[in-house]
DRENTORKOL-3810 file (N, C-alpha, C; in nm, 4 decimals):
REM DRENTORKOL-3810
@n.u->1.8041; n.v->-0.8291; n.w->-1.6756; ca.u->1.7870; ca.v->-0.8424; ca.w->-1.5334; c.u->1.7684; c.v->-0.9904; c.w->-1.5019
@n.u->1.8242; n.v->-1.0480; n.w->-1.4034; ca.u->1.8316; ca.v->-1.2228; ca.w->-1.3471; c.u->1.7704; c.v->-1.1522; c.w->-1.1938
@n.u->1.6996; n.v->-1.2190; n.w->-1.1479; ca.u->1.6349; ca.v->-1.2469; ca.w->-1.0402; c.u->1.6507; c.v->-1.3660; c.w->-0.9628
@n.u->1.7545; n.v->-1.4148; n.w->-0.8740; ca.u->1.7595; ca.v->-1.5184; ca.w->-0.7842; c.u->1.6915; c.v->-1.4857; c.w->-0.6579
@n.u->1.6389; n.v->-1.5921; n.w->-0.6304; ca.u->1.5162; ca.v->-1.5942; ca.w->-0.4457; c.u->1.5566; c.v->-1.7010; c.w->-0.4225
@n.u->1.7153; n.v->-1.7431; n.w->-0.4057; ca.u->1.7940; ca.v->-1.7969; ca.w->-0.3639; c.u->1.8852; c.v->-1.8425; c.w->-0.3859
@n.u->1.9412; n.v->-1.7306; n.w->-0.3386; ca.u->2.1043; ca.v->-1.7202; ca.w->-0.4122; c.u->2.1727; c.v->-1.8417; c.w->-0.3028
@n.u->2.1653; n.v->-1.8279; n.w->-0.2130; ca.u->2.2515; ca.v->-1.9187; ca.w->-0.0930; c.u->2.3327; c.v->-1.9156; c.w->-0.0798
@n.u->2.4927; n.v->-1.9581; n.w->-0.1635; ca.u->2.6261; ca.v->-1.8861; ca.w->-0.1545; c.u->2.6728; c.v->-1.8211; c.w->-0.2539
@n.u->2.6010; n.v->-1.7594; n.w->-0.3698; ca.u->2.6181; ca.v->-1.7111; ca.w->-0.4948; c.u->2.6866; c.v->-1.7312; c.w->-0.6109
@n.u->2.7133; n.v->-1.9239; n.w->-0.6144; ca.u->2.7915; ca.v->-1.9343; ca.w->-0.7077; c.u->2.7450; c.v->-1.8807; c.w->-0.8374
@n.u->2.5987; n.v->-1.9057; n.w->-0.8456; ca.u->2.4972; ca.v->-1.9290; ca.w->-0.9665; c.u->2.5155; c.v->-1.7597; c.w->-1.0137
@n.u->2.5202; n.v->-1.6540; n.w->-0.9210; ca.u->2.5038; ca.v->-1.5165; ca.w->-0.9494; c.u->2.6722; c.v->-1.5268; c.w->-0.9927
@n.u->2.7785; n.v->-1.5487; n.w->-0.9496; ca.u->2.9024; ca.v->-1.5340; ca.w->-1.0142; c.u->2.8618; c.v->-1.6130; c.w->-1.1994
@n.u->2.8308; n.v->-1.7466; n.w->-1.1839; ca.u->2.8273; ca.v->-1.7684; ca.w->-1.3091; c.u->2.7554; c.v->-1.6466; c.w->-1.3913
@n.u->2.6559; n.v->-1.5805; n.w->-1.3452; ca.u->2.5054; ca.v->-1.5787; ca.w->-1.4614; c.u->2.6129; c.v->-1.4130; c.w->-1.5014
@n.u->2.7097; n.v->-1.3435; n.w->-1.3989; ca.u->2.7500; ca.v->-1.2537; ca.w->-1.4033; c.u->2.8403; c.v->-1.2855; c.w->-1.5557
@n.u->2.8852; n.v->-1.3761; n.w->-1.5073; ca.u->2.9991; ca.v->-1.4089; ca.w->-1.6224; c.u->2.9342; c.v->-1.4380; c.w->-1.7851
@n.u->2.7795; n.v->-1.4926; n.w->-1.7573; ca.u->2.7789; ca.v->-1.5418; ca.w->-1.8737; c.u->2.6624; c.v->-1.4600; c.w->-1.9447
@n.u->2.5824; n.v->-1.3762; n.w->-1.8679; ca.u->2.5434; ca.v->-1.2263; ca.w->-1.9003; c.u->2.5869; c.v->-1.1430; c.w->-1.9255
@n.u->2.7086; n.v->-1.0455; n.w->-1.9465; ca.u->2.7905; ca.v->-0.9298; ca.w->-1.8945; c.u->2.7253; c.v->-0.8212; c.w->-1.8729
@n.u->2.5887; n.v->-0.7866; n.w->-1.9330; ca.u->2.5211; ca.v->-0.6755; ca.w->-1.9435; c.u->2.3841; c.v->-0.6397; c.w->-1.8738
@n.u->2.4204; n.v->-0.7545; n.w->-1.7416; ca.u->2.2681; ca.v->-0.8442; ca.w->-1.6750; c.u->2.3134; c.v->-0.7287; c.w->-1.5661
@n.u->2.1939; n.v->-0.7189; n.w->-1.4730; ca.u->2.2185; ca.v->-0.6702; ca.w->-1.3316; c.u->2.1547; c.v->-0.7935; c.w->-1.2730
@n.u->2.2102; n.v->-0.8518; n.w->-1.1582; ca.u->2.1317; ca.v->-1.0121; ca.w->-1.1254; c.u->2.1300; c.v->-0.9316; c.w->-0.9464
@n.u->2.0227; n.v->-0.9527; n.w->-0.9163; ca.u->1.9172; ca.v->-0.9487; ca.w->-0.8074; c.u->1.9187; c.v->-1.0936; c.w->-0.7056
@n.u->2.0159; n.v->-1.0909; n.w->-0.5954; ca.u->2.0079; ca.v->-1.2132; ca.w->-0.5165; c.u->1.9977; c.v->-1.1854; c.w->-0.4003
@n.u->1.8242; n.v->-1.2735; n.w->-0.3578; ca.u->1.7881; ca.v->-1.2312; ca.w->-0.2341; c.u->1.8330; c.v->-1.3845; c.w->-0.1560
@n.u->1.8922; n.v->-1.4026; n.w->-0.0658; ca.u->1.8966; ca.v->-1.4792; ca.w->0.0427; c.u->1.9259; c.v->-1.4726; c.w->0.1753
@n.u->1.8322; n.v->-1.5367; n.w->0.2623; ca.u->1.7842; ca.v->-1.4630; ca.w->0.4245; c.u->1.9113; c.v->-1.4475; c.w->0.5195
@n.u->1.9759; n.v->-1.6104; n.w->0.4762; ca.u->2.1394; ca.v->-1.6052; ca.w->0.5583; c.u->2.1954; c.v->-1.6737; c.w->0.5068
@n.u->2.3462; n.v->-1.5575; n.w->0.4662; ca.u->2.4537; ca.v->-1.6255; ca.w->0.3914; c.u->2.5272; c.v->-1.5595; c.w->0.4351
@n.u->2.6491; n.v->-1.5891; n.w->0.5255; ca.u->2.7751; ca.v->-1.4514; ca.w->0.5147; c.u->2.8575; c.v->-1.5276; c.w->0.3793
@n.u->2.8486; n.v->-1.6057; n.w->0.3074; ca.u->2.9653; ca.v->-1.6866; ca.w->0.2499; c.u->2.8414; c.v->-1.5896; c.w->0.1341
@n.u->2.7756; n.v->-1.6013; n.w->0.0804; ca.u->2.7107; ca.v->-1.5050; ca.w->0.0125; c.u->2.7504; c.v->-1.3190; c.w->0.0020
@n.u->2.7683; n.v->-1.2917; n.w->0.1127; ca.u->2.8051; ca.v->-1.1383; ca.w->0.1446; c.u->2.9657; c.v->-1.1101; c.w->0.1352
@n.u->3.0186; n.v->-1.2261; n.w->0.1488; ca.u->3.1915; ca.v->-1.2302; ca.w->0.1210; c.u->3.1828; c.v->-1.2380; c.w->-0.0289
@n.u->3.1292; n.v->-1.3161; n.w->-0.0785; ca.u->3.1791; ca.v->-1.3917; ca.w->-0.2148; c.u->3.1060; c.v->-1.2660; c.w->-0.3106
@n.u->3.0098; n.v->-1.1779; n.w->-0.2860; ca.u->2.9341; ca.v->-1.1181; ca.w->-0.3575; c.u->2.9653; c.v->-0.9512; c.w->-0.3408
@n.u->3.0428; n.v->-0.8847; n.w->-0.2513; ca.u->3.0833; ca.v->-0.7623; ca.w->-0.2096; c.u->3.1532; c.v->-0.7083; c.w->-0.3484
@n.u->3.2385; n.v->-0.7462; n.w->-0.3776; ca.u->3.3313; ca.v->-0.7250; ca.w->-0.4766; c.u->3.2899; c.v->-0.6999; c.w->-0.6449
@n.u->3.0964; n.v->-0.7353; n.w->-0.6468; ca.u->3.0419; ca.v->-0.7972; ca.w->-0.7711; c.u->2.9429; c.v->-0.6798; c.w->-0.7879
@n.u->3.0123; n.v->-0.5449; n.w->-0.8544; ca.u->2.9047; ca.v->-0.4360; ca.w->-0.8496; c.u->2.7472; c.v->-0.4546; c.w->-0.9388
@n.u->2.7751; n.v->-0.5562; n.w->-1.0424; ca.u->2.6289; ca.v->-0.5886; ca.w->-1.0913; c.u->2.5499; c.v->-0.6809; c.w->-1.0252
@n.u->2.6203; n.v->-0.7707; n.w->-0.8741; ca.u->2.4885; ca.v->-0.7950; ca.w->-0.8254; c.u->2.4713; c.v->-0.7135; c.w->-0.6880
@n.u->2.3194; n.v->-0.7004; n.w->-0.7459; ca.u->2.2383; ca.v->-0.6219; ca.w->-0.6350; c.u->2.2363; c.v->-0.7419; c.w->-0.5332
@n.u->2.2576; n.v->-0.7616; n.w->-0.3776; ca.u->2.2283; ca.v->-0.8586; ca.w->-0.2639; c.u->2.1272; c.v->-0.8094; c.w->-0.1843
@n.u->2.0037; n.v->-0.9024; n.w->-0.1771; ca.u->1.9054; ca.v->-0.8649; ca.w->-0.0353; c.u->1.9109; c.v->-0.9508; c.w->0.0691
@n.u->1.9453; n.v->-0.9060; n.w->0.1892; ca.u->1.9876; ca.v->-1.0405; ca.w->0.2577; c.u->1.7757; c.v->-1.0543; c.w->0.3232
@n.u->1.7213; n.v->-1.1417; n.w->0.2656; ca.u->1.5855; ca.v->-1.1725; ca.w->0.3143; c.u->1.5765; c.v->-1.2383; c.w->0.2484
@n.u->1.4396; n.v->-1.2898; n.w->0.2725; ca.u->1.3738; ca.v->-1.4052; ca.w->0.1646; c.u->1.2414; c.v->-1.3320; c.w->0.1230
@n.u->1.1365; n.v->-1.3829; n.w->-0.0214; ca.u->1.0641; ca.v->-1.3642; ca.w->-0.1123; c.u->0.9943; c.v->-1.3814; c.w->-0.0649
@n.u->0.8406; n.v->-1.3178; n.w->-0.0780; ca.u->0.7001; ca.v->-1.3779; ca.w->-0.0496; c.u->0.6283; c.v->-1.3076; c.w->-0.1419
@n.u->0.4782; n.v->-1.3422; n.w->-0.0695; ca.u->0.3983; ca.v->-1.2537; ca.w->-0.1056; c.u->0.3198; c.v->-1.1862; c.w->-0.0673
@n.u->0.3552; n.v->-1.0998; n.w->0.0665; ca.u->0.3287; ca.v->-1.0514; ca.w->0.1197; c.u->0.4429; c.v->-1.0156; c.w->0.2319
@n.u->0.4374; n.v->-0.8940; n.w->0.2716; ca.u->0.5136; ca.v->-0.8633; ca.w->0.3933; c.u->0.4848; c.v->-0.8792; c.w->0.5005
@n.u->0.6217; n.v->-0.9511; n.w->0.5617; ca.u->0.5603; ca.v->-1.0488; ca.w->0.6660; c.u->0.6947; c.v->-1.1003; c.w->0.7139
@n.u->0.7265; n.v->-1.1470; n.w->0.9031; ca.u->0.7771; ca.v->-1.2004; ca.w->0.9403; c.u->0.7518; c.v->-1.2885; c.w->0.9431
@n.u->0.8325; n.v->-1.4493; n.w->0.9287; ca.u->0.7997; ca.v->-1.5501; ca.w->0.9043; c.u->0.9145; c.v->-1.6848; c.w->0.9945
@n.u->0.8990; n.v->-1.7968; n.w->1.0445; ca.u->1.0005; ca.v->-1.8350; ca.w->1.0924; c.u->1.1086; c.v->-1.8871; c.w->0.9604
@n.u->1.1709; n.v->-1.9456; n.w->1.0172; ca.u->1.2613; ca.v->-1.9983; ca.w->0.8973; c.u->1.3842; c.v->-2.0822; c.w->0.9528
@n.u->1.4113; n.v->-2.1995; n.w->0.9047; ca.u->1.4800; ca.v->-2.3286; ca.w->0.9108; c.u->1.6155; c.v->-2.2785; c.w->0.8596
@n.u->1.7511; n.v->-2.2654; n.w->0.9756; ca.u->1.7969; ca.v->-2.2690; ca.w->0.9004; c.u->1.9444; c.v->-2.3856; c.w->0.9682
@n.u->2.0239; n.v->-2.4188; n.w->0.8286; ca.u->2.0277; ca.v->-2.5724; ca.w->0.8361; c.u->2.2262; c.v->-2.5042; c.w->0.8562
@n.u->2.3649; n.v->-2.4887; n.w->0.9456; ca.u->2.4635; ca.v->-2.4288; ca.w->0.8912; c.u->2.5458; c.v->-2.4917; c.w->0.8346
@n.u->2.5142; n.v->-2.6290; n.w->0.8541; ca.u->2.5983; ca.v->-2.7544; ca.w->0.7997; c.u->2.5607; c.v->-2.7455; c.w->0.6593
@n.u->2.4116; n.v->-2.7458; n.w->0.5961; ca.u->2.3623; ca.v->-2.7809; ca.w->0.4959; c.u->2.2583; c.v->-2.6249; c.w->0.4599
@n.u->2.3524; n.v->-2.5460; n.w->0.4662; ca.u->2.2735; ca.v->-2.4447; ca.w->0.4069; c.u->2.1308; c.v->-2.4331; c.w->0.3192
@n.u->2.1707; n.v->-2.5118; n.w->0.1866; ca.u->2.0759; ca.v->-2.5355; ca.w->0.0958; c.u->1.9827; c.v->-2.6087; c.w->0.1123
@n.u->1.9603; n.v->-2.7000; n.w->0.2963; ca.u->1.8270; ca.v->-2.7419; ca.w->0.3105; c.u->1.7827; c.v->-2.6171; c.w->0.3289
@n.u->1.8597; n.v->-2.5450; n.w->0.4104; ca.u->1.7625; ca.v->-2.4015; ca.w->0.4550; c.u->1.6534; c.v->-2.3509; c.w->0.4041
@n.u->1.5119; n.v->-2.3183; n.w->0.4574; ca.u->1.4021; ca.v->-2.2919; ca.w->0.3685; c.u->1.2865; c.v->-2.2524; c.w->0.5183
@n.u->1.2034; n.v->-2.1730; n.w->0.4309; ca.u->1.1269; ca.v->-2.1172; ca.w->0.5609; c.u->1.0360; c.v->-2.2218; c.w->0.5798
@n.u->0.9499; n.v->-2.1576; n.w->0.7525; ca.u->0.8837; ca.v->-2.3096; ca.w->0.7877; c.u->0.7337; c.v->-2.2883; c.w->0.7402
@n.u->0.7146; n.v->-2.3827; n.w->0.6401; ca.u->0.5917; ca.v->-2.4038; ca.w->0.6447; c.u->0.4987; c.v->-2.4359; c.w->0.7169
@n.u->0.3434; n.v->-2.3969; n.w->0.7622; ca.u->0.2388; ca.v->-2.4639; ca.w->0.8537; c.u->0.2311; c.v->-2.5697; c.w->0.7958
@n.u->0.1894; n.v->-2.6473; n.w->0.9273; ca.u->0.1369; ca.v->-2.7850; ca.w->0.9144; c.u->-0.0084; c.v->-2.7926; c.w->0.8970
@n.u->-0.0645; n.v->-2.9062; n.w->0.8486; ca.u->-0.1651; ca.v->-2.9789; ca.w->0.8711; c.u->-0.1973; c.v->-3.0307; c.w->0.9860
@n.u->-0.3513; n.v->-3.0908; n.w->1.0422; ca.u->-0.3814; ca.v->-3.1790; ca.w->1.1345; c.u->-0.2482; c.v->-3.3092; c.w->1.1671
@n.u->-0.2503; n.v->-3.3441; n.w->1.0401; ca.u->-0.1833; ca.v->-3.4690; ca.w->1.0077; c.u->-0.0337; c.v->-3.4552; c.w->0.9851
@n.u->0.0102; n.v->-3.3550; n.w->1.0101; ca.u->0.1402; ca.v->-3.3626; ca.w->0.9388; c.u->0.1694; c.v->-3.3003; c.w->0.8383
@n.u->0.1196; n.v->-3.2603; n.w->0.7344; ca.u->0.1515; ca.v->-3.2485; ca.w->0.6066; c.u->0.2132; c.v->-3.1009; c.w->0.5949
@n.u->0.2879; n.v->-3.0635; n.w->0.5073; ca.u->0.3073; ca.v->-2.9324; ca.w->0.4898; c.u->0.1799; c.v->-2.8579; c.w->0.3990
@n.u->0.1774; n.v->-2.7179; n.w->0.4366; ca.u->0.0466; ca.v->-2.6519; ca.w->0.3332; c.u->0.1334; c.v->-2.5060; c.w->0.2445
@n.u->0.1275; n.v->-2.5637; n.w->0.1659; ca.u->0.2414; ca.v->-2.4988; ca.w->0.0713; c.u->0.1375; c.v->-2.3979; c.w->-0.0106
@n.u->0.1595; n.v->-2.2721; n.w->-0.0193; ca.u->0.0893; ca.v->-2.1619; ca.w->-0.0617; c.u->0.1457; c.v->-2.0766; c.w->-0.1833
END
């Protein structure tokens, strides 16, 4: 079993498919249609279109369409600015 919590456009799940054969690979990412095209056809991966936590929970989330792979949910801030990463 491979577990991606961010697949993004699934090249990494095409590779791990190829270089596992006997893997079931698990790729959760919140928004991808280039993910849901590229991955339909790939009966050993399982696709969740969401993102990971730890806890259930709506959450906002950044997302970038130019630059997908900044995409990432929004962290709270600090007084100051800072991100508070949990």
């Amino acid at each position: 079993m491979i577990i991606d919590t961010g697949a993004n456009e699934g090249r990494t799940e095409i590779q791990h498919a190829e270089d596992f054969p006997n893997a079931t690979i698990y790729a959760f990412e919140p928004f991808s249609e280039t993910l849901r095209r590229r991955l339909e056809m790939q009966p050993r991966i399982v696709s969740h279109y969401c993102d990971v936590g730890n806890k259930v929970d709506k959450q906002p989330f950044f997302f970038f369409s130019e630059h997908s792979h900044l995409s990432s949910p929004a962290f709270p801030l600090t007084d100051d600015g800072r991100f508070i990463c949990r």
